[in-house]
C-alpha positions as CSV (number, residue, x, y, z in Angstrom):
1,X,122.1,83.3,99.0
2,X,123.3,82.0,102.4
3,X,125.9,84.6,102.7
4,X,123.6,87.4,103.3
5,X,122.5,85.7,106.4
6,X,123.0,88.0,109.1
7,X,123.8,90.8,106.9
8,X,121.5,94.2,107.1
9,X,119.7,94.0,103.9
10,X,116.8,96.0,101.8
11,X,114.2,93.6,100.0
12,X,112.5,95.4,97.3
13,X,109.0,93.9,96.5
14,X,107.0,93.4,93.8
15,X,103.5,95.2,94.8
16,X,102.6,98.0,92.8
17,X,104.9,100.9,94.6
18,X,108.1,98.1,94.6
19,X,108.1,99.0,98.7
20,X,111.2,98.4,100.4
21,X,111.4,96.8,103.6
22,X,114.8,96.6,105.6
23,X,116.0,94.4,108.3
24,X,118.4,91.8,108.8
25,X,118.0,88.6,107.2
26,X,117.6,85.6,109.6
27,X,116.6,82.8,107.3
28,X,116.6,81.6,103.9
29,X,114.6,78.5,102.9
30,X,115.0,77.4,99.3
31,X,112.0,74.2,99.8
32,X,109.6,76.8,101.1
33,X,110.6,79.6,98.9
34,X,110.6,81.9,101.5
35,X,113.2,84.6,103.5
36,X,112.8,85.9,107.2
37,X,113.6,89.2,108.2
38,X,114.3,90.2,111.5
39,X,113.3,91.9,113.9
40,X,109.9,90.7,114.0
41,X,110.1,87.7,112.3
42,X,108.5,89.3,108.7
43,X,108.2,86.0,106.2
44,X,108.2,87.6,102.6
45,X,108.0,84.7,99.5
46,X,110.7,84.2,96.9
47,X,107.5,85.2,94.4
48,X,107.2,89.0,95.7
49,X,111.1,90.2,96.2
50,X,112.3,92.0,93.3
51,X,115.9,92.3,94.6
52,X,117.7,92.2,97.7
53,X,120.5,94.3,98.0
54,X,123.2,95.0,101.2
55,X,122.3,98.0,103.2
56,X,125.0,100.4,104.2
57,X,124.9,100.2,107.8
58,X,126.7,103.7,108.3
59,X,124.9,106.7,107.2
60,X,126.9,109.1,104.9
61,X,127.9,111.9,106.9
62,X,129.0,115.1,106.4
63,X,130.2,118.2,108.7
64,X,126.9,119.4,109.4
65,X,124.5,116.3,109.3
66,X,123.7,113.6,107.1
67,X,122.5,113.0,103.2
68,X,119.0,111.6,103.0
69,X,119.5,108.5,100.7
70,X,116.8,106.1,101.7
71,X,113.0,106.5,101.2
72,X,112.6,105.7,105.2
73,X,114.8,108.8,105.8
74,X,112.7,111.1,103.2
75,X,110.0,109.6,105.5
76,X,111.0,110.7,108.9
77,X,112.3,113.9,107.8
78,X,108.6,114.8,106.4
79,X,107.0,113.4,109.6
80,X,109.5,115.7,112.0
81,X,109.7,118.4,110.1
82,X,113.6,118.3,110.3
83,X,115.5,121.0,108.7
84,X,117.5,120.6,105.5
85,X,119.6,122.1,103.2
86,X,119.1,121.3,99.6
87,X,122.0,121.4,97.2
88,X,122.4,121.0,93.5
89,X,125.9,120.3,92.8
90,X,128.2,123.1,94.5
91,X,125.1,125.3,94.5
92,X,123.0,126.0,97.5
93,X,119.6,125.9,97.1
94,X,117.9,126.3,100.2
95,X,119.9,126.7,103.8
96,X,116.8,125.9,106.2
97,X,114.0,124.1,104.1
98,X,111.1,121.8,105.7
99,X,110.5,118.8,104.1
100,X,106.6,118.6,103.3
101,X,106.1,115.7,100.9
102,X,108.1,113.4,98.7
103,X,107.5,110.7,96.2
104,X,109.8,108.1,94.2
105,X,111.5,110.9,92.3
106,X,110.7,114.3,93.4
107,X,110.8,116.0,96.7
108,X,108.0,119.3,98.5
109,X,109.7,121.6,100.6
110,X,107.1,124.4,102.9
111,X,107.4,127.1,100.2
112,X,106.1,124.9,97.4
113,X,109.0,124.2,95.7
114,X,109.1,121.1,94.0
115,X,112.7,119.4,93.4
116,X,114.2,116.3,91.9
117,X,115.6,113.7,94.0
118,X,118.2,112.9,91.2
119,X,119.4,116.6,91.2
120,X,119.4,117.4,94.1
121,X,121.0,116.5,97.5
122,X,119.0,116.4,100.7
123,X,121.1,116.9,104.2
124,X,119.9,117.0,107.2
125,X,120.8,119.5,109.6
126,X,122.0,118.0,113.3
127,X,123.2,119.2,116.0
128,X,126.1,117.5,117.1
129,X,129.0,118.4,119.9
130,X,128.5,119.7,123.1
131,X,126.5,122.5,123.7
């Protein structure tokens, strides 16, 4: 597992809501079972990852904004109350929808509406250009 040393990385754990925490990896020591994650120096034992997996370092963009993929970006979009347009396929589903709660699997918008993540695609609307 040396070669993901340096590399961006998520580390799933093993509590009871298999968080995720993301970071690049610093260290890996095999005698102490251990991994370090950087920034910040987080220590997390061999006994509570559940996988590490590469993180894409670019996020997926699209003309208008970018697709919310990762929990951390369900997360921030809930806490700014960022604007989103929801689509199902080809279909629009909501142009200007406010992200009011999410789970593992299923997302709130402000009007109630609950929708699944695995149907649905989540893009946040930025402004980008000069204005």
């Amino acid at each position: 597992m040396k070669h993901w040393i340096g590399r961006h990385v998520v580390i799933q754990r093993l509590d009871g809501a298999r968080s995720t925490v993301e970071g690049v990896l610093k260290g890996w020591d095999p005698i102490q079972e251990k991994v370090t994650l950087g920034p910040g120096e987080l220590v997390i034992p061999f006994g509570s990852i559940h996988r590490i997996m590469q993180r894409n370092t670019y996020p997926v963009w699209n003309a208008i904004g970018y697709v919310v993929k990762h929990t951390i970006q369900f997360d921030n979009a809930v806490y700014f109350g960022s604007c989103v347009m929801v689509w199902r396929g080809d279909n629009l589903v909501a142009s200007q929808a406010v992200l009011t709660a999410h789970d593992k699997n299923t997302v709130t918008l402000s009007n109630g509406m609950i929708l699944r993540k695995d149907e649905h695609e989540f893009v946040v609307r930025s402004l980008r250009g000069q204005v």
